[in-house]
Each structure stands twice: as C-alpha cells, then as structure tokens.
N, C-alpha and C positions, 0 to 999 in steps of 0.2 A: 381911262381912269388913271390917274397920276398913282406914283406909288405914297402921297400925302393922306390922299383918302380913299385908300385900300385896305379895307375891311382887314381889323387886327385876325391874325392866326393865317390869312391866307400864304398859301407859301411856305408855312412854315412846318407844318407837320402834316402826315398823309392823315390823319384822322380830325374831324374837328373837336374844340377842346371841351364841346359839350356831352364828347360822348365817354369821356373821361369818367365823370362823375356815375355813371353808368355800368363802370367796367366794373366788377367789386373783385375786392382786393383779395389776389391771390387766384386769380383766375390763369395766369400765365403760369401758373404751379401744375393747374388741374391740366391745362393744355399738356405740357409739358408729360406729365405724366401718364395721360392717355397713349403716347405716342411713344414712351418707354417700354410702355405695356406691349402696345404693337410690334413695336422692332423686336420685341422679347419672343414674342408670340409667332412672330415670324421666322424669328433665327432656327427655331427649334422644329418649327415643318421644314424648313428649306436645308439645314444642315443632321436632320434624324438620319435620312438615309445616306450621307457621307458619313457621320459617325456609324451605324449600323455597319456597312460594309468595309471600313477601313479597320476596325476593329481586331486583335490579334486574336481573342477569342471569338465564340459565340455569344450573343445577347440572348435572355429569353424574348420570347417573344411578346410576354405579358408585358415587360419592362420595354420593349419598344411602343405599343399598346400606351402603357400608361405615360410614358414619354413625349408622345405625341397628343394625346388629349390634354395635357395641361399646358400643350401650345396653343392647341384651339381656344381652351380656358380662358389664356393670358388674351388670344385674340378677339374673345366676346368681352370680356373685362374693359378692355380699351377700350370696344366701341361705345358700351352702355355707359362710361363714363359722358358723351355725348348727349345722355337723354334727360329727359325731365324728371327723373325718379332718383330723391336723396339718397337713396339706398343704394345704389349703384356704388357709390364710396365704397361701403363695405364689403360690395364683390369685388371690387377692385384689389383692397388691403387683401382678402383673406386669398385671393386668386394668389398672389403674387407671395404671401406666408405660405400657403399650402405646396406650392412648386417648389419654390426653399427647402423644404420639410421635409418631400420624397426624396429628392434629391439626395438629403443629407444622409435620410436613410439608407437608401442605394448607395452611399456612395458615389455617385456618379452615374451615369451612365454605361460608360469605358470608361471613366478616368477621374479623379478629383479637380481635374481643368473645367468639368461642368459646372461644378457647386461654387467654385472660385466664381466663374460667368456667373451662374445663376447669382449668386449673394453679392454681387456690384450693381445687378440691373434691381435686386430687392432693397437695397438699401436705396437707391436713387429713387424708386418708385414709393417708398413711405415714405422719405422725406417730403418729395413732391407734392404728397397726396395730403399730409398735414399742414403745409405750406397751403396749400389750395383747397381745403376743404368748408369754406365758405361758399362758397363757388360751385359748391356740389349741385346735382339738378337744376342746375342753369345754362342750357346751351346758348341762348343767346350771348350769352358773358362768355365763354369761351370761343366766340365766333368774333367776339369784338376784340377780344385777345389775340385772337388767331391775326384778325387784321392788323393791330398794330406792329406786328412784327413783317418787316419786310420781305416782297417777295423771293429777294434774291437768298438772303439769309436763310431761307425755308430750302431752296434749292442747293444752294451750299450744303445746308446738312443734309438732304436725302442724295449729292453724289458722295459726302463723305461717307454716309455709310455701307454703299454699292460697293465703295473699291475698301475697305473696311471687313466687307464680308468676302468679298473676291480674295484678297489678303491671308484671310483664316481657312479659305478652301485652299487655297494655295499650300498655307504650312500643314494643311492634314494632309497632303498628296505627298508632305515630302520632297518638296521641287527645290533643285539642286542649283541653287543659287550661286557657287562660287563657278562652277561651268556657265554660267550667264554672264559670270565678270571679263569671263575669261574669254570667251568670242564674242561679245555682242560688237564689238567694231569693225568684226570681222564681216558677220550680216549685215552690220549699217553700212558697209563700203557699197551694197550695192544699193541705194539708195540714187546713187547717182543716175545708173544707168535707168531706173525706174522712171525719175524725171522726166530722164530725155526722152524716154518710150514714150510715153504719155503726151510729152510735149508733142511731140514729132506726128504723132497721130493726131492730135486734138487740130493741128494747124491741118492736115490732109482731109480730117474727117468736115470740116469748116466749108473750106473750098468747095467738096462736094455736095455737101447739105444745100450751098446756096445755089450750087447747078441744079444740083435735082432739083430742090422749090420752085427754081424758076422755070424748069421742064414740068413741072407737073402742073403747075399754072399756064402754059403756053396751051394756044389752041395748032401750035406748030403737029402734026402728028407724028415725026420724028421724034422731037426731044422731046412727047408728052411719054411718047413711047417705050423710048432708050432709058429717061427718068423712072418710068413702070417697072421694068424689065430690076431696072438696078435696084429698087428698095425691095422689088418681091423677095428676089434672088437671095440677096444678103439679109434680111429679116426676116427669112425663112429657113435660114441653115444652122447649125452652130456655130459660133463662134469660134471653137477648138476645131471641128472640121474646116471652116476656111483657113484657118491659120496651117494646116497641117497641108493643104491644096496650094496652097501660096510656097511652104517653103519643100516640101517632098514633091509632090507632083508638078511642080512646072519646069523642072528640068527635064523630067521623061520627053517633053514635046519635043526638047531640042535633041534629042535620042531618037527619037521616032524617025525624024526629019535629017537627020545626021548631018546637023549642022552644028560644026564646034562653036561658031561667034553665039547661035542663037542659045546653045546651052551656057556657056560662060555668063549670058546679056542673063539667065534665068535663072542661073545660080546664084541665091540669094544667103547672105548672113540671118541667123537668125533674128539677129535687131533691124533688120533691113524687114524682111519676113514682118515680125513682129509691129512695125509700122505700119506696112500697108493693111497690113487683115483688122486691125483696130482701127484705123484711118476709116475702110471701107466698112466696117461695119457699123462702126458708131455714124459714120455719112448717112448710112441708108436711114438710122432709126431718127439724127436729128433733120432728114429732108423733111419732116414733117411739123415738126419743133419749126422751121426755118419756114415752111407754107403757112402753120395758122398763124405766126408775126407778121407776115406780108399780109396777108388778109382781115388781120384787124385792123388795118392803118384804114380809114374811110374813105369811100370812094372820092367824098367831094374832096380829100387830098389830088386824088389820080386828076379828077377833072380840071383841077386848077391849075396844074402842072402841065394839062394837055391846052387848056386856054392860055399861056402865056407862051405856046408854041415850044414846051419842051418835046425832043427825041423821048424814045422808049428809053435807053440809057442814061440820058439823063433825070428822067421822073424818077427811076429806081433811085439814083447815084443820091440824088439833092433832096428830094420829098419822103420817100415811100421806106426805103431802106435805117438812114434814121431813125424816123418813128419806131420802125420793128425792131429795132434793139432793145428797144426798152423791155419788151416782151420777151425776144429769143433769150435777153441773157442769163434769167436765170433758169431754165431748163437746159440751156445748155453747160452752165457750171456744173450742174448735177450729173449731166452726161461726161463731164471731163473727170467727175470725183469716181466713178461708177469706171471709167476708163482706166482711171490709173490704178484703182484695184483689180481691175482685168489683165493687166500686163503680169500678174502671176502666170498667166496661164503659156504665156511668149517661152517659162522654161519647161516645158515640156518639149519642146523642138530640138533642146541637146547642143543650149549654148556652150562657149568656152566656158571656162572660170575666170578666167580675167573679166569678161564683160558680162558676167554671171548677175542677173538681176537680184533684188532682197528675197525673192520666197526659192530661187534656187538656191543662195548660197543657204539659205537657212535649211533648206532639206539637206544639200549635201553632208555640211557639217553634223547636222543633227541625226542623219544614218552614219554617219562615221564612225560616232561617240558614242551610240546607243541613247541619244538624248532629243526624241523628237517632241515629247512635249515640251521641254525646255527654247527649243528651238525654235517650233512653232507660235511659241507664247510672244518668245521677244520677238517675230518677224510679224505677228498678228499686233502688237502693241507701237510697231513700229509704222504700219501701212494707217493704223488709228490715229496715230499723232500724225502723219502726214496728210489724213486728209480734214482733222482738224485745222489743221494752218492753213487749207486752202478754202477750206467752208468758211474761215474767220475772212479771208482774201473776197472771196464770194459777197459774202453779205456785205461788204464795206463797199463792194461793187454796185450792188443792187441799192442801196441807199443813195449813193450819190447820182446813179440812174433814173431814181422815184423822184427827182429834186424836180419842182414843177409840179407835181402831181401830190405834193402830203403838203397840205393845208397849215395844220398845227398839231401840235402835240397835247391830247388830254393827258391829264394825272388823275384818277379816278380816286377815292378816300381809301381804297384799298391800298395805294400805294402801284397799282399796275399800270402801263401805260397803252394808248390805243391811239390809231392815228386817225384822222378825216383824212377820204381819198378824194380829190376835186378833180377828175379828168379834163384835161384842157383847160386848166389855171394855174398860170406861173405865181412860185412863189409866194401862196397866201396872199396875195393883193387886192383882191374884192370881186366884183361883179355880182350885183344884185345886190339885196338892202341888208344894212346893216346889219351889224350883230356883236356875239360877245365873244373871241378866241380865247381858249385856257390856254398857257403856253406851258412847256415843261415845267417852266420856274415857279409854275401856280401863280402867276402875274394877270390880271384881267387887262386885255389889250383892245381897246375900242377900235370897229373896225370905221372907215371914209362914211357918212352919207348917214350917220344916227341923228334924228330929229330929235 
C-alpha cells in the first residue's frame, strides 16, 4: 500500500483519533493524581521506620501508629480513585486534607520537613483532583489516558522517583558527601584492573566452555569423561574456595616435592590467581550454555554438512558452530556481567595496592577513614554503571545477532512494541502467502504474492 492511500492517522499517533473523543476531559488529571496519592502513600510506609529510628528523640508510639495508617489511607485513596464509584473523589480529597491536618497538628512527625512533604504532595493532589474531576468513576477513561502517554515517559518517571527516594534515604543517614569528593578517583582507578580481570577470564572461561561442550557431547569416553570430571568439580565448589586453592595452596606442592622451578612455575599473583579460578569456574557453568547451543542447531544441519563429505572439524567450524552463536550469546553476556561482579571476590587473596581491584581499594580506603558506607556506596554505584555499559553493549549485540530471524516490528496503540520471530527466514522476505507487516513507522507494507 503506497503511502498516497494510507489510511489518514496511521503513523502518526500510538492511539487512533477515534478514541480521542472518548477520553473526557481531564482524565490525565485523575491519572495523575491517583499516582500522587500512591507515591504519597508509599513514601510514608517505606521511609516511617527510617524516620522512627533516626530520630534524636523518642516517637510515641501512637504517633507512629497513626503515621503509618494514613499511608495506608493515601495507598487505598489511590487505588479506589481506579474504580467505578464517583465517590471515590471525595475519599481521595478528604484522604489527602486529613494527612495534611495531623501532620499539622503534630507537628510533624520528627520534624516540620514532613508537613513541608506532606503540603506539596497535598496541593499537587487537589489540584489534580479538580483538574480531573469529570473523570471521576470512570476507569475506562483513565486507562485511555493511561495509554496515551507513552511507555517510556511512564518509565522515566518511576526511575525518577527510585533514585529520588534513594537520595532522601541517603540525606537522613547523613552520608558524607565531601569524603566521596575527595576519593572517588581514588576507587575508580581500580576500575581498570577489574576490566582486565574479567576480560582475561571471560576469554579462558570461553575456551574451556567449548572444550567441555564438545567432551560432553563426544561419545570419546576420555573427553566425555575429563569434561564430567571438570564441570562436577568446579560447579560443585565455591568459587572463593577455588580461588583461595589456586593462589594459597598450589605452592605447598612445589614444597612438598622440593622443587624450587615447580614452586616458582606455582607461585601465582593474585591477578594471575584471580584469572584462572574465574576462567575455570565460569568454564564449568557456561559448558552447558555452550552444549544446549550445539544441540539446538538441527540435525539435518549435521547431515548435510556430512553429505557434502565435511570432516568433524570442519561441520563444527562452517555449519553447526555459527548457528549456536546465535543462542550462546546471550547467556553468555550475562555470564561475563555476573563475572565481572565476581572479581570482588579476587581481593580477598591480599592484592598489592597498586594493582588493587575497585572493591579492595574501596574497602581499604573506607577502613582507613572510618567511612565504609560511603565507600561501599561509591564502589557498589561504580560496578552498577559498569555493568550498565556492558548490558547496553550486550543487547546491541543480540539485535544484530536476531537479524534473520525478527520479521517486523509491531507498534501496538499502546504505544509498546513486540517483534514476530520467523526461525529460518532472512530478513522479513516472505515465504508462504501473503499478508500485511506493520513496521515500526506504523507504515502498512504489502508483502510479494497478494491476489
């Protein structure tokens, strides 16, 4: 279908425009304001008992009592704003006047910082509520509302307000912010060597994975064997005990045997240490990651690769290998994300400082100062953004890996998006009778062979 006579509206907005006259007005108020109530209602269960116990004095106990039931309040207010009962309005308003009210009267809870909170989320919620009060006892109108605001938009604000509320738990701990100014570069220097840990074992643990898949697939009883032996072993131990067997005990051998070359050959760095025991243990767990992607590939792959007179080595190299990438790779991203948070564990072994990984230097420093929550915070927010950039790295991976295999892209009126998965069709191209692909663009795209 040309885009000349392409049914007006398509494309152009996630909702169609009939459903406009539908929505009545002031429904985006009532939404709005349902979920004011919520987050109100919530603030006040999730941060009662940090106020409770950070408090210079004692709370009664009545006043914690009633401080927390008119969180519940605010959180039954929200929901019933969703139902089919006009009246819901006015438990809303009076939910959200009456919390105001005690407040005012207490005082606070600990502090006049409540009533300030409280009387911004109460103004924002009657405004709302008057804004939207057309709209009252109407869920369907609030679900249509709901839909035309976009998915991502909705997501943006519930992490705004995660790290929002993490923020306010933070300034009630009192956390020492200019000691964060003042070493965090110090903790981020070890960033590097974390990298390289993680690299260094993800390329050893790889190797291994696709030994062993190929030993445990072997009807050899050697390598089915040796590959048995090596997944039991290493996915039956801790991880902190092999690593400590790796860099403590394998010098005693060369003691034992009173051999100086073999103790030298055994005396390992701890970043040395710290490779192999990650290498060999993430091996053992993705031998299996690396067998079920061999074994999804179909046999009539094997058989055709054996009719055109391929070797074993070459069927894996050319046919069978290939295909299973498509599958290994993203569990094994996740195994490389899950690795490079495991390389904390590499400073318990009693690196130097120079080549002191990000959660030693962040311990050292942070016992130094007397500042380990400070310390832990920046080294936990640092391994988070590091394995953001490579989860972002990952899926850019897996996308262009699915290429062949995703059809088209629906845009649903929600505004969300879903893919067709067509296994063994490149590129959306056809095979079998015609039809109608939505493409991202909300464009209707005729496919070859419509009558």
């Amino acid at each position: 279908m040309s885009n000349e006579t392409r049914p007006e509206g398509v494309g152009e907005s996630r909702l169609p425009r009939a459903y406009d006259a539908e929505v009545p007005r002031g429904s985006v108020f009532l939404l709005l304001a349902a979920w004011v109530l919520l987050a109100e209602g919530a603030l006040i269960l999730v941060f009662l008992p940090v106020l409770t116990f950070t408090a210079e004095t004692d709370i009664p106990a009545g006043d914690i009592a009633s401080f927390g039931t008119f969180g519940i309040v605010c959180l039954v207010a929200g929901g019933l704003l969703y139902m089919r009962w006009a009246w819901t309005w006015w438990v809303a308003l009076g939910a959200t006047a009456a919390t105001l009210a005690w407040l005012i009267s207490d005082r606070g809870l600990t502090s006049w910082a409540e009533v300030y909170a409280s009387g911004l989320f109460a103004a924002a919620v009657v405004i709302l509520l008057v804004l939207g009060r057309r709209a009252a006892g109407r869920p369907e109108a609030m679900a249509l509302a709901s839909a035309r605001i976009p998915f991502r938009v909705k997501l943006t604000a519930v992490w705004i307000a995660i790290f929002l509320m993490i923020a306010l738990f933070l300034a009630l701990v009192d956390l020492d912010t200019a000691w964060i100014k003042e070493n965090y570069e110090y903790i981020a220097g070890g960033l590097l060597f974390t990298i390289f840990l993680a690299i260094g074992a993800i390329i050893l643990a790889v190797v291994l994975a696709l030994l062993g898949a190929l030993g445990r697939l072997s009807k050899n009883p050697v390598a089915y064997g040796v590959s048995g032996f090596y997944t039991s072993f290493f996915r039956g131990t801790p991880l902190i005990v092999q690593l400590f067997l790796i860099y403590n005990a394998l010098p005693q051998i060369g003691q034992n045997l009173e051999r100086i070359s073999l103790i030298n050959i055994l005396t390992l760095t701890a970043f040395q240490a710290g490779v192999i025991g990650l290498g060999f243990n993430y091996g053992a767990y993705m031998t299996e990651i690396f067998r079920a992607g061999i074994q999804s590939v179909g046999h009539g792959q094997a058989e055709a690769a054996d009719a055109l007179g391929m070797s074993y080595a070459q069927r894996m190299r050319r046919v069978v290998l290939p295909q299973a990438t498509r599958v290994i790779i993203p569990p094994t991203g996740n195994e490389f994300i899950a690795m490079m948070k495991d390389t904390a564990l590499v400073g318990f072994l009693g690196v130097e400082l120079a080549r002191a990984e990000l959660f030693r230097r962040a311990n050292l420093v942070g016992n130094q100062d007397l500042r380990r929550l400070e310390s832990l915070i920046v080294a936990a927010a640092m391994y988070w953004a590091l394995t953001a950039v490579f989860t972002y790295f990952q899926s850019r991976l897996e996308r262009r890996m699915s290429k062949g295999y995703v059809r088209g892209e629906v845009r649903q009126v929600t505004g969300q998006k879903r893919f067709q998965f067509l296994p063994g069709h490149a590129g959306g191209g056809g095979g079998g009778a015609g039809g109608v692909v939505i493409t991202g663009e909300g464009e209707d795209t005729e496919t070859e062979g419509m009558l």
